[in-house]
TORZA-297702 format. One record per atom (N, C-alpha, C, O): x, y, z. Coordinates in pm, whole numbers, padded with zeros to 5 digits, always signed. Layout:
N
XYZ...
end
This chain:
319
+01896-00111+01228+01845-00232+01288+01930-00268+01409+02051-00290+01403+01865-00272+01505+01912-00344+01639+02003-00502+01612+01981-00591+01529+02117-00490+01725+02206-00633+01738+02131-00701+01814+02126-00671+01933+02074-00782+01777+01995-00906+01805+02067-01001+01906+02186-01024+01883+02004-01063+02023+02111-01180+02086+02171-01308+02035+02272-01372+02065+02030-01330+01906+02088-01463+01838+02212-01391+01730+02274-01478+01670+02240-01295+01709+02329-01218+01632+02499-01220+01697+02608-01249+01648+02452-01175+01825+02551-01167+01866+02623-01288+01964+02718-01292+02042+02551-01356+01927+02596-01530+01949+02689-01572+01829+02805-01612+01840+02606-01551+01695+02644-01620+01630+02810-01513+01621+02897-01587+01577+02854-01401+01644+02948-01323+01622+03037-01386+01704+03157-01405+01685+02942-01429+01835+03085-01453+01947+03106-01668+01928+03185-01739+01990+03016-01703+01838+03076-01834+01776+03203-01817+01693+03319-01857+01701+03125-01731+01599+03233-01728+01459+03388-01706+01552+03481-01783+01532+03398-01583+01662+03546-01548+01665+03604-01672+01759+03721-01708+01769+03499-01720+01816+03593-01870+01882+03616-01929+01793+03702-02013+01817+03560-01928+01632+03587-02064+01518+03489-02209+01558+03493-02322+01509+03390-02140+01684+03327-02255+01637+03190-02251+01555+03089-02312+01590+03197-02183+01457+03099-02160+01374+03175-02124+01264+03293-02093+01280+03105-02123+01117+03130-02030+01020+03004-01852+01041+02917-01838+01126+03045-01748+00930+02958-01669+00922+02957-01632+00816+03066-01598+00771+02834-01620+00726+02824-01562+00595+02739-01441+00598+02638-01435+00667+02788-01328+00508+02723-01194+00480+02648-01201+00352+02676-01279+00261+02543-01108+00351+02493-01037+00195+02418-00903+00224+02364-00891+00334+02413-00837+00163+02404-00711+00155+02241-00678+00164+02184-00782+00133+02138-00568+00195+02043-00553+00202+02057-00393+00106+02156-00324+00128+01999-00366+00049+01967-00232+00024+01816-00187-00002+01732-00246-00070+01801-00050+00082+01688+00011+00087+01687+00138+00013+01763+00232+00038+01574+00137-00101+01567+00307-00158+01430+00353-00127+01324+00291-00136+01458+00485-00086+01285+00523-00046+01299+00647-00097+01372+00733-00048+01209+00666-00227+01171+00767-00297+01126+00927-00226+01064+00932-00119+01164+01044-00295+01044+01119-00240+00943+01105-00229+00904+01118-00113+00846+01072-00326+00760+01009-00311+00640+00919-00178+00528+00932-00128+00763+00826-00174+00725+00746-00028+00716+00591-00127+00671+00492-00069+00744+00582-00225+00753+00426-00309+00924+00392-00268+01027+00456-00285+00900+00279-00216+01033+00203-00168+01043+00049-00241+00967-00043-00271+01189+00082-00248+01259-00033-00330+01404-00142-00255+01517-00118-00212+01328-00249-00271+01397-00316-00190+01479-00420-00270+01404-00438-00365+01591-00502-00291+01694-00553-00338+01803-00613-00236+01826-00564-00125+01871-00731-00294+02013-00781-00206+02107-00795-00337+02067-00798-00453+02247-00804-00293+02339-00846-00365+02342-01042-00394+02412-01119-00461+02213-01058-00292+02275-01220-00305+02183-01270-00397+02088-01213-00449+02235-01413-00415+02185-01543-00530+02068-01592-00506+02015-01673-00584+01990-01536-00356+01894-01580-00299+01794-01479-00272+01837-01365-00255+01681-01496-00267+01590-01368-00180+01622-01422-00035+01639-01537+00006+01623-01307+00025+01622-01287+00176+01478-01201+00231+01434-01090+00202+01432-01309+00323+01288-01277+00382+01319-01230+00535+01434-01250+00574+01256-01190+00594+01202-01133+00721+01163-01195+00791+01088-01248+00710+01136-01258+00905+01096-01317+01011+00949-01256+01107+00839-01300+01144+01031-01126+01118+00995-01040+01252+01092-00922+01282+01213-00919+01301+00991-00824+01282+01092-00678+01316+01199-00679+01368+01284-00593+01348+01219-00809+01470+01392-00764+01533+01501-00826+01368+01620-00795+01382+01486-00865+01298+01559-00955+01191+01535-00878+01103+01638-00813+01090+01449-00836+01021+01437-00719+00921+01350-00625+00978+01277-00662+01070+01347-00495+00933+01238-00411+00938+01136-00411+00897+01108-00393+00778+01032-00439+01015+00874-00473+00975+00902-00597+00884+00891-00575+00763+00930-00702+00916+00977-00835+00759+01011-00806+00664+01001-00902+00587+01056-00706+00610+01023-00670+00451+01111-00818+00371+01199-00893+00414+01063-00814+00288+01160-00928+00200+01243-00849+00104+01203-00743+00057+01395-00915+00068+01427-00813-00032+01504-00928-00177+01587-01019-00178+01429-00865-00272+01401-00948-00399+01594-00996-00454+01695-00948-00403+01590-01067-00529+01770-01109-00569+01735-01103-00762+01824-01084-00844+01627-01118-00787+01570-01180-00928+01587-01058-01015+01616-01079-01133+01572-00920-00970+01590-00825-01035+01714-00764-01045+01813-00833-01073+01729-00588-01018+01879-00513-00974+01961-00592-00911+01935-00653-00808+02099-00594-00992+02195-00655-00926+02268-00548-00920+02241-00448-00987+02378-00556-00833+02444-00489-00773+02648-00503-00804+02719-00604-00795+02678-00393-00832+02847-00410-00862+02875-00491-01005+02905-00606-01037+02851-00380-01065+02907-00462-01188+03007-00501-01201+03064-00517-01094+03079-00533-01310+03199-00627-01319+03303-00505-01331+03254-00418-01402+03447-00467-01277+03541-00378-01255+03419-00254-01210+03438-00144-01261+03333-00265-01144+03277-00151-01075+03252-00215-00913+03147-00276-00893+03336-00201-00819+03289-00277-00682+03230-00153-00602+03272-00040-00623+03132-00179-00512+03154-00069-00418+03241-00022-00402+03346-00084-00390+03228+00160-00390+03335+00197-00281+03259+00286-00143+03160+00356-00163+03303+00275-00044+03286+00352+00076+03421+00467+00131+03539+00434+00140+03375+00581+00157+03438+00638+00191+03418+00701+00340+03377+00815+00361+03454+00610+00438+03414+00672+00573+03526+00755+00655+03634+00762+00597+03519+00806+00753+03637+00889+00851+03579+00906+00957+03460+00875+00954+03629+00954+01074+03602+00973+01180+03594+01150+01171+03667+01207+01090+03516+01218+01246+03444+01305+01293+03329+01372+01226+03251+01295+01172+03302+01500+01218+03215+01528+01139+03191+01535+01018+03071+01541+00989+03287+01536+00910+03272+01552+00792+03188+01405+00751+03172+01304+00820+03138+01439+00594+03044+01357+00583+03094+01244+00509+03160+01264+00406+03064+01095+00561+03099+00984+00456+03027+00963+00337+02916+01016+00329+03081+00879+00220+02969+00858+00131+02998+00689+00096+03093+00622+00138+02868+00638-00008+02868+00526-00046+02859+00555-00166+02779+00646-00187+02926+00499-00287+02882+00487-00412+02883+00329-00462+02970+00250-00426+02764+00289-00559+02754+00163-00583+02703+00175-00713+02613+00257-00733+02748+00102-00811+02710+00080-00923+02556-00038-00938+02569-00146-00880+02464-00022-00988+02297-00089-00972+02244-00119-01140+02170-00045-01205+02297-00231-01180+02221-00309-01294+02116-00377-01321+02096-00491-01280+02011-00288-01418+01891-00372-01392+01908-00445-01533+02004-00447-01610+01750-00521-01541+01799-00618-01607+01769-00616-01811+01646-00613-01818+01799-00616-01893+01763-00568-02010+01639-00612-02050+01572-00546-02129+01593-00743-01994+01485-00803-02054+01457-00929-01926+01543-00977-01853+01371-00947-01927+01325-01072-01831+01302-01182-01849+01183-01213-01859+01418-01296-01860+01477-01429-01862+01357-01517-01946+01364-01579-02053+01228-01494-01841+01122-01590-01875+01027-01567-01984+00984-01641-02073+00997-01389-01939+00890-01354-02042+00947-01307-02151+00870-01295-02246+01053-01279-02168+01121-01162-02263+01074-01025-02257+01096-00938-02342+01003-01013-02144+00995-00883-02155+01112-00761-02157+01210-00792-02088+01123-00614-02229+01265-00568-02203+01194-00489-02110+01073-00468-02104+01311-00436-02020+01310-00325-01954+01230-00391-01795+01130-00330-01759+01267-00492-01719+01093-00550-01669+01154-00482-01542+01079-00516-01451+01262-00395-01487+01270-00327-01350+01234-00188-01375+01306-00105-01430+01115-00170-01329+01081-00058-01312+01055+00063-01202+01059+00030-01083+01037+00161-01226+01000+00217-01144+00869+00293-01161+00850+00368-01257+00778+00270-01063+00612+00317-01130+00590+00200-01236+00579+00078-01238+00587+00328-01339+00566+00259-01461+00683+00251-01561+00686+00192-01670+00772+00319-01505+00913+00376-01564+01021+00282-01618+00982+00169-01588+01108+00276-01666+01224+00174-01697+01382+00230-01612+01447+00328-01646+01412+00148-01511+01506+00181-01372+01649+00279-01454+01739+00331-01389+01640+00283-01575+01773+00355-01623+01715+00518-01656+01775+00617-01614+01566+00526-01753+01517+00618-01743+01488+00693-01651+01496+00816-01648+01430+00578-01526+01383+00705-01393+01482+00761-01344+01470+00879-01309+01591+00703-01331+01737+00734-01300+01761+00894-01400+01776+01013-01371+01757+00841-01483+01789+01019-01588+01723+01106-01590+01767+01211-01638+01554+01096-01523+01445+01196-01504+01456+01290-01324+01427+01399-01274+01502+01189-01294+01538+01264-01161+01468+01152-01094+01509+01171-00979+01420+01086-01089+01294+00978-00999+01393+00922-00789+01340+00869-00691+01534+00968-00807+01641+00955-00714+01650+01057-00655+01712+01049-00549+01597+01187-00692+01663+01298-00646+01631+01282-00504+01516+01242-00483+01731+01312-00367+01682+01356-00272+01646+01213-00251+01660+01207-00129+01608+01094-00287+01596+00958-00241+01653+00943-00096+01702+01050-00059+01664+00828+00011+01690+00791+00100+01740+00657+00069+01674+00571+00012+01856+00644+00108+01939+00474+00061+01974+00434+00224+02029+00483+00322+01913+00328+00188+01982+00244+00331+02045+00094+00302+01975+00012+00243+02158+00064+00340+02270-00067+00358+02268-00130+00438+02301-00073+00542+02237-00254+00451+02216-00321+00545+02258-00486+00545+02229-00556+00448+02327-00537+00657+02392-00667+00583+02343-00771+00679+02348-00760+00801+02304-00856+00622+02208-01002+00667+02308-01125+00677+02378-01170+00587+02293-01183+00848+02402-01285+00856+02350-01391+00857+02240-01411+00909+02444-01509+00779+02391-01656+00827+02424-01743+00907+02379-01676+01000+02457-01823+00952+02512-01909+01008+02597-02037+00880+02606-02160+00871+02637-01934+00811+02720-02034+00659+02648-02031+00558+02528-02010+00577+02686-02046+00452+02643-02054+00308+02479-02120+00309+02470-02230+00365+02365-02069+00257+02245-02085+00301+02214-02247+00188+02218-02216+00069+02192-02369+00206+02198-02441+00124+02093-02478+00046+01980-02488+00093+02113-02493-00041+02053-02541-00221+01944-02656-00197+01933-02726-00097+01884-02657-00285+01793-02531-00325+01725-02480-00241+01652-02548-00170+01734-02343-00229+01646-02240-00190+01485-02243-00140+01390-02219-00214+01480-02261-00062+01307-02271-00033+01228-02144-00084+01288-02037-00080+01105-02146-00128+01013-02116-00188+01028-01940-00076+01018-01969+00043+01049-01788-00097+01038-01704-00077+01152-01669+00008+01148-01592+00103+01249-01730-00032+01393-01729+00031+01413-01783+00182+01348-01866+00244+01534-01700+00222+01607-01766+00341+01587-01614+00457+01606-01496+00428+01543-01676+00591+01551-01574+00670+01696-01593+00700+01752-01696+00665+01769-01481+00773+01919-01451+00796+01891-01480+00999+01786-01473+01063+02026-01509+01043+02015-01501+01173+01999-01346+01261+01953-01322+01373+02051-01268+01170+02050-01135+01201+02079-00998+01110+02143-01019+01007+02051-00906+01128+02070-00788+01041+02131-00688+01137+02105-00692+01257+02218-00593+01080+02271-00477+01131+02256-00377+01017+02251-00429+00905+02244-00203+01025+02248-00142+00921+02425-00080+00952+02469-00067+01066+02521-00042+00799+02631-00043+00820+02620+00096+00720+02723+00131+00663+02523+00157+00704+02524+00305+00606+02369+00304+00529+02301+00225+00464+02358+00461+00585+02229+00526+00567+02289+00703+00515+02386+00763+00562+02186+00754+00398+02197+00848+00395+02088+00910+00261+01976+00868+00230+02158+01010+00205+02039+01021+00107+02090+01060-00072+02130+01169-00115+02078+00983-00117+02110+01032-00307+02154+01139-00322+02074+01233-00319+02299+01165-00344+02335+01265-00382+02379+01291-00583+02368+01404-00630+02416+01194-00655+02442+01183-00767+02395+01063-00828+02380+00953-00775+02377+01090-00921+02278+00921-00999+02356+00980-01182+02321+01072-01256+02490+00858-01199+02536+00887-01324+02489+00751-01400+02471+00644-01341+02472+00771-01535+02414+00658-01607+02488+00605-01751+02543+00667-01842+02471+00510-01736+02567+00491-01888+02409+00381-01961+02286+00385-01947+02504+00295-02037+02401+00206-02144+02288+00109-02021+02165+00109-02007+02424+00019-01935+02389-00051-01849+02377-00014-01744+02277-00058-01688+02459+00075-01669+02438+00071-01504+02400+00245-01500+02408+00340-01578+02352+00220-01360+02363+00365-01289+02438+00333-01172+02451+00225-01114+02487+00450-01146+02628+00472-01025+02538+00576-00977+02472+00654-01045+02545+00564-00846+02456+00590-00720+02578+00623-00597+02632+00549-00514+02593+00790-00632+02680+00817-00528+02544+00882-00399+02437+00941-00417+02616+00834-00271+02519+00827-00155+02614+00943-00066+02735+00939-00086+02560+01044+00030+02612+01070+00157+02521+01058+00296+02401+01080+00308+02615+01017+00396+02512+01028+00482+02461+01143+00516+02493+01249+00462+02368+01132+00619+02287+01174+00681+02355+01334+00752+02279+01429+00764+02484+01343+00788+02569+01495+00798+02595+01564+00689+02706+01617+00695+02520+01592+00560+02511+01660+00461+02395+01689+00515+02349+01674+00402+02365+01699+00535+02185+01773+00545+02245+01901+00654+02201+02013+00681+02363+01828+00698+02402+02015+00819+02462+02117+00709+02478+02229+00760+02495+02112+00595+02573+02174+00522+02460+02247+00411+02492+02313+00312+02338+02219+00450+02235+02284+00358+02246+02453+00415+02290+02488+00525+02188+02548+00297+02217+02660+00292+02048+02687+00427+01970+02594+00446+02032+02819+00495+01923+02844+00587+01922+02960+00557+02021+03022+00598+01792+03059+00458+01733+02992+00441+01729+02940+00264+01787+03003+00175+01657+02829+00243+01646+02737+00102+01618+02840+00032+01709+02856-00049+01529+02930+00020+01488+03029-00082+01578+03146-00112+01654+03191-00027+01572+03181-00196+01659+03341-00202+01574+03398-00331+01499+03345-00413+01617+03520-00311+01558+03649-00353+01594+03676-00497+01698+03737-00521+01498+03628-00616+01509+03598-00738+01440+03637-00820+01322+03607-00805+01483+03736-00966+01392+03733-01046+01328+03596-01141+01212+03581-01181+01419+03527-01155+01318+03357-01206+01186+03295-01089+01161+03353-00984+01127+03194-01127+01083+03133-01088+01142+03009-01028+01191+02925-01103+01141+02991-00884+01206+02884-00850+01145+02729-00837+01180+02634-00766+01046+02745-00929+00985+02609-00941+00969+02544-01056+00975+02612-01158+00954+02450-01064+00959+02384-01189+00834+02345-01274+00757+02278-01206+00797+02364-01381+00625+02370-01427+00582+02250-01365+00674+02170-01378+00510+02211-01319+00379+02131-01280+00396+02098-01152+00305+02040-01094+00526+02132-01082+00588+02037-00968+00515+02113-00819+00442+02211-00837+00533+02072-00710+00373+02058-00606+00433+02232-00576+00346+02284-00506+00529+02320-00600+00535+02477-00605+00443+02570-00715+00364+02663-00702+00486+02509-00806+00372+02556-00932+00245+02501-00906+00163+02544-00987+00203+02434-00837+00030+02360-00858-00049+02327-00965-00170+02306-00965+00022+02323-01049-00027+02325-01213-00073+02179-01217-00017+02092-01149-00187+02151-01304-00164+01985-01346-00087+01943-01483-00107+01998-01591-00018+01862-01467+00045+01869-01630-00100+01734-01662-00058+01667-01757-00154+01712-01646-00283+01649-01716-00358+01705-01798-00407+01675-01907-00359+01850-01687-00464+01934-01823-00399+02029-01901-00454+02130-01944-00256+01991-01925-00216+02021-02049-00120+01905-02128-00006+01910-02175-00207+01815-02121-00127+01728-02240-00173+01690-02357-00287+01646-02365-00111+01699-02441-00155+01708-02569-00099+01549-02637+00021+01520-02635-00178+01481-02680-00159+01341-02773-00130+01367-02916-00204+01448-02972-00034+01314-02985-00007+01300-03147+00042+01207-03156+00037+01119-03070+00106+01199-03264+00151+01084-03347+00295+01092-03426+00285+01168-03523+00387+01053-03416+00519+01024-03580+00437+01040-03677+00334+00977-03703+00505+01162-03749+00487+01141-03914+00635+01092-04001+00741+01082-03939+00629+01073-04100+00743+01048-04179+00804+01152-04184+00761+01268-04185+00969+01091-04188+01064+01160-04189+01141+01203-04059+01257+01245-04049+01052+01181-03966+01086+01225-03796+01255+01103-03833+01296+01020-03915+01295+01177-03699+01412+01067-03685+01423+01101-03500+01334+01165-03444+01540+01049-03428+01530+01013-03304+01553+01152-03247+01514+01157-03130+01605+01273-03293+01641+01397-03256+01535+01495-03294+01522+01607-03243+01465+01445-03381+01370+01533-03436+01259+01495-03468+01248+01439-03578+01137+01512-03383+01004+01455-03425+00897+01543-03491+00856+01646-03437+00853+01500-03607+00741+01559-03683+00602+01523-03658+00576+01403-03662+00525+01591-03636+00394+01521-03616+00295+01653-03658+00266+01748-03584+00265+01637-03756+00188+01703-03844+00035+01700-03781-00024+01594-03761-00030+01844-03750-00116+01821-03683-00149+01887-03554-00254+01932-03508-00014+01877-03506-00022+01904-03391-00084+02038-03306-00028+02130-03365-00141+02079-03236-00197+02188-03214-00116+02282-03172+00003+02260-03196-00142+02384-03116-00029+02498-03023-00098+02423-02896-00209+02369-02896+00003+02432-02775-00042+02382-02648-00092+02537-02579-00099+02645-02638-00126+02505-02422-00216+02571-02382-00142+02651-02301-00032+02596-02314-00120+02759-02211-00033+02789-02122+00054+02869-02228-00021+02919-02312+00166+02892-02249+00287+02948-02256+00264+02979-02416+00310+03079-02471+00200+02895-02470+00175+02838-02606+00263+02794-02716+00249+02814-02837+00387+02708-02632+00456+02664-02723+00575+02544-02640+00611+02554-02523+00608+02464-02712+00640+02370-02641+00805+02361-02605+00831+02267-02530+00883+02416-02633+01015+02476-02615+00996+02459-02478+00903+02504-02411+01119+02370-02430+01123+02343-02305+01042+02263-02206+01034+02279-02084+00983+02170-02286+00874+02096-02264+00892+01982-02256+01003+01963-02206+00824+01858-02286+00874+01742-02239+00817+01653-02336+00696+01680-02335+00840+01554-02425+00710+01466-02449+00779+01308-02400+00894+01266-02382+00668+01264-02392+00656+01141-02301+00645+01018-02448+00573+01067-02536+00705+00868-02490+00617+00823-02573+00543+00744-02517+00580+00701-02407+00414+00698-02572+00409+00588-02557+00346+00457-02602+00280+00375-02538+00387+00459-02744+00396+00351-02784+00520+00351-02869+00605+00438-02885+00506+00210-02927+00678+00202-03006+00790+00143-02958+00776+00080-02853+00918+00149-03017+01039+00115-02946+01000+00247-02831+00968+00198-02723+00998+00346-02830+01078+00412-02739+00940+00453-02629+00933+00571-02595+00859+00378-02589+00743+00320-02518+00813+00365-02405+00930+00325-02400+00753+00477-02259+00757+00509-02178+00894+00628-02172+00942+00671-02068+00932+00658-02287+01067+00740-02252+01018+00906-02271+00924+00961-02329+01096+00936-02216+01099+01092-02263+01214+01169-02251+01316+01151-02185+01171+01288-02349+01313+01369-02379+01238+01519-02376+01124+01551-02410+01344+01598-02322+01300+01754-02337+01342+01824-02421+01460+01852-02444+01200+01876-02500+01216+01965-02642+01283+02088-02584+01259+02149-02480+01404+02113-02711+01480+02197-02722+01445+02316-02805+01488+02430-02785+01347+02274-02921+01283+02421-02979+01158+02298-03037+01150+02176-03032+01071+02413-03092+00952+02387-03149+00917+02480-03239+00873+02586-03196+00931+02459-03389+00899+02573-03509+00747+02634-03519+00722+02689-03626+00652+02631-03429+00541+02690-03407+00441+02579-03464+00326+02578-03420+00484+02475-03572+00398+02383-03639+00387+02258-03619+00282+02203-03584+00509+02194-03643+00480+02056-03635+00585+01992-03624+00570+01872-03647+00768+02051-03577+00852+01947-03558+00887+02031-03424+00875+02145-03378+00940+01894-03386+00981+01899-03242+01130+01883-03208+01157+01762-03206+01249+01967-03177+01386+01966-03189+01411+01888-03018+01364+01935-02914+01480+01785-03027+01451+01740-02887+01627+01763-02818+01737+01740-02867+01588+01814-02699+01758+01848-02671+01862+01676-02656+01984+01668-02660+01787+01588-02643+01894+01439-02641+01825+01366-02724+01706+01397-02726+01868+01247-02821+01806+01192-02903+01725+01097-02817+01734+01082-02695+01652+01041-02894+01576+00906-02840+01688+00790-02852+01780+00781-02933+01652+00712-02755+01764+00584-02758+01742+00491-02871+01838+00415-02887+01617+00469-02980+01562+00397-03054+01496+00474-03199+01430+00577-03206+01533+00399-03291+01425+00496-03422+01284+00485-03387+01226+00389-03335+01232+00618-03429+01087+00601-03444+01036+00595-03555+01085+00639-03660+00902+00526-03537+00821+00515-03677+00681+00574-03678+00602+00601-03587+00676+00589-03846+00542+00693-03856+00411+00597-03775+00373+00483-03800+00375+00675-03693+00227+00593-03598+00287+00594-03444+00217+00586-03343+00423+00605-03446+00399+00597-03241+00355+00712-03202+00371+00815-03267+00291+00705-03082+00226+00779-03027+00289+00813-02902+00363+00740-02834+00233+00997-02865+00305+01054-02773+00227+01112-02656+00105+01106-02639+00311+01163-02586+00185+01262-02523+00294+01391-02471+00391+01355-02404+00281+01526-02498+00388+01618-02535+00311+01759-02451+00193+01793-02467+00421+01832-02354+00358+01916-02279+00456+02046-02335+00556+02050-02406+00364+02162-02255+00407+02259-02243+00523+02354-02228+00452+02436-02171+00656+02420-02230+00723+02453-02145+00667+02625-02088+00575+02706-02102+00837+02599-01998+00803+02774-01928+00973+02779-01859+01047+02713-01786+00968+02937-01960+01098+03008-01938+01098+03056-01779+01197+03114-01736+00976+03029-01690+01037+03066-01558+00969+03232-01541+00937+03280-01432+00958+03296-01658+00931+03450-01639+00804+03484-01602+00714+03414-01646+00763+03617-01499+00658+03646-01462+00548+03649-01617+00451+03573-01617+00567+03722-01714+00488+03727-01834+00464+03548-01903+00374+03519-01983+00546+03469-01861+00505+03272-01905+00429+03241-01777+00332+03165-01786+00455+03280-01685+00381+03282-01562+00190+03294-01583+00102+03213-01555+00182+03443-01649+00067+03494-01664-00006+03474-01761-00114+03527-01785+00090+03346-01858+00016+03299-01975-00066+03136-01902-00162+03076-01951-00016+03112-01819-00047+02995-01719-00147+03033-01650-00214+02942-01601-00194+03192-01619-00326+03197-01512-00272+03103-01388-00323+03000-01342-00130+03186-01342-00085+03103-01188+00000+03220-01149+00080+03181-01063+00011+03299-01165+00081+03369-01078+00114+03394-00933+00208+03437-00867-00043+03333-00910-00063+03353-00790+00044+03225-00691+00062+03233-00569+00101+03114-00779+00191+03057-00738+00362+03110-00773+00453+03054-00713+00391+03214-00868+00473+03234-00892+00571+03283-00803+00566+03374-00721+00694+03173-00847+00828+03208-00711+00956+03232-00726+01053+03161-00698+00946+03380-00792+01028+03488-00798+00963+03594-00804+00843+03611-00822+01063+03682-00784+01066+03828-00706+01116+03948-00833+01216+04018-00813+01054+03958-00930+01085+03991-01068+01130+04164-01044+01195+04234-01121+01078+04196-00931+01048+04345-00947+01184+04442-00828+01219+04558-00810+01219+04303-00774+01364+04340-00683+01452+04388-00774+01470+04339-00885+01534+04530-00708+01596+04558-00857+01764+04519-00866+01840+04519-00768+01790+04496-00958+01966+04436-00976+02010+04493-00858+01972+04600-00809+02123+04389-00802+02228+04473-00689+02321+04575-00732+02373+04651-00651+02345+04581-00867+02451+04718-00905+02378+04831-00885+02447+04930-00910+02231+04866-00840+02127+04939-00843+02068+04994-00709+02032+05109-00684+02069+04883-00629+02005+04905-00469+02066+04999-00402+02001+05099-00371+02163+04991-00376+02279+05125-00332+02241+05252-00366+02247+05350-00292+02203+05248-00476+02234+05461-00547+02098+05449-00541+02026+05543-00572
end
């Protein structure tokens, strides 16, 4: 964001002292995707005016993600020349929502902001920092869709490099924008696996038309789900390495990736569920794939398959 003239008034007040100046923080996340998430560190929402003051107006919400937990402050790590700086910030959403009781009410999509965080929903994200000035402490009470700022500057941009998670927060280590010179040219290399991931826009697969719905039977517990019934899935024909989604129950929108599957009806999940389940929640539970040309050809996709199965070992190429 451009230094504004009423900005740089109010900068060249403050250092005569004949003004005060107050800061708060702006942060921008913009998904792969293209779904963007907007947030401040302050007590207030901060609104937009007009493109020179925020970008395109956006407003950025205070009611949800807060920012820096308690003995977690920002840290920044900047230097002078090329090497790359980073930002890391700790991002608390909220357990439940004050008014409705709803739990989990920051989401992402449809997601819960700690889960999307552990599914990858960050990977490759775009974070932008940005800090909104006032002319002094913005005063009480708050008008109805917050307070416009006298000016904005951005003070760090770059893109998600680590997303660690505990009960409450995720820690959101950032680098800028000179990591992207340190990427390998070219991205692909010469592999017998598959370098894509089942359903993802390399594979072309739909994971729609292979999802399969069941149910908890008794006895399941959070590591191990039984569901009696269940069919063989379609593709690979077995769910090892697969995913199921719930959704109903305590553990409503989560998912965990199956670690084995006994051909029948329990499901070994490689991380537990965060919550017990009970006989009747409902799931929706996909496929996996070891990556190999022969799981490949049980998929009827080969024709997307991306590895090179038939290149022969390097102890071999030589003689």
């Amino acid at each position: 964001m451009a230094v504004t003239s009423a900005l740089t008034a109010l900068f060249n007040s403050y250092i005569l002292g004949t003004s005060s100046l107050h800061l708060q923080r702006l942060y921008t996340i913009t998904l792969f995707g293209g779904a963007v998430i907007r947030f401040t560190d302050a007590d207030f929402d901060i609104k937009g005016v007009s493109p020179s003051v925020l970008v395109n107006g956006f407003s950025y919400s205070s009611g949800g993600l807060r920012v820096d937990a308690k003995e977690s402050k920002t840290q920044a790590h900047l230097k002078l020349g090329t090497d790359t700086d980073s930002w890391t910030v700790a991002i608390v959403p909220r357990p439940a929502d004050l008014v409705t009781g709803a739990p989990f009410p920051d989401l992402v999509g449809s997601i819960p902001f700690l889960e999307a965080c552990q599914s990858g929903a960050f990977d490759s994200a775009d974070f932008q920092v940005d800090e909104a000035y006032f002319g002094g402490v913005p005063a009480w009470p708050i008008p109805p869709g917050g307070v416009s700022p006298v000016g904005c500057r951005t003070i760090f941009a770059g893109t998600v490099a680590e997303v660690d998670t505990t009960n409450i927060a995720a820690i959101f280590t950032v680098n800028d924008y000179r990591a992207l010179l340190s990427i390998q040219v070219p991205t692909h290399f010469y592999q017998g696996q598959c370098r894509h991931t089942l359903f993802d826009a390399g594979c072309q697969l739909s994971a729609a038309n292979f999802a399969i719905n069941g149910a908890v039977s008794a006895g399941s517990t959070a590591s191990t789900i039984i569901a009696n019934g269940l069919p063989t899935p379609q593709g690979s024909g077995t769910y090892q390495l697969g995913r199921i989604v719930f959704t109903s129950g305590n553990n409503n929108t989560f998912q965990r990736t199956i670690k084995a599957w006994d051909g029948a009806f329990m499901l070994s999940l490689l991380n537990p569920l965060p919550f017990a389940v009970a006989p009747g929640d409902t799931f929706t539970v996909y496929p996996g794939c070891n990556k190999l040309l022969t799981t490949c050809q049980q998929f009827n996709n080969t024709i997307n398959y991306g590895g090179q199965p038939f290149i022969p070992p390097p102890e071999t190429m030589g003689s």
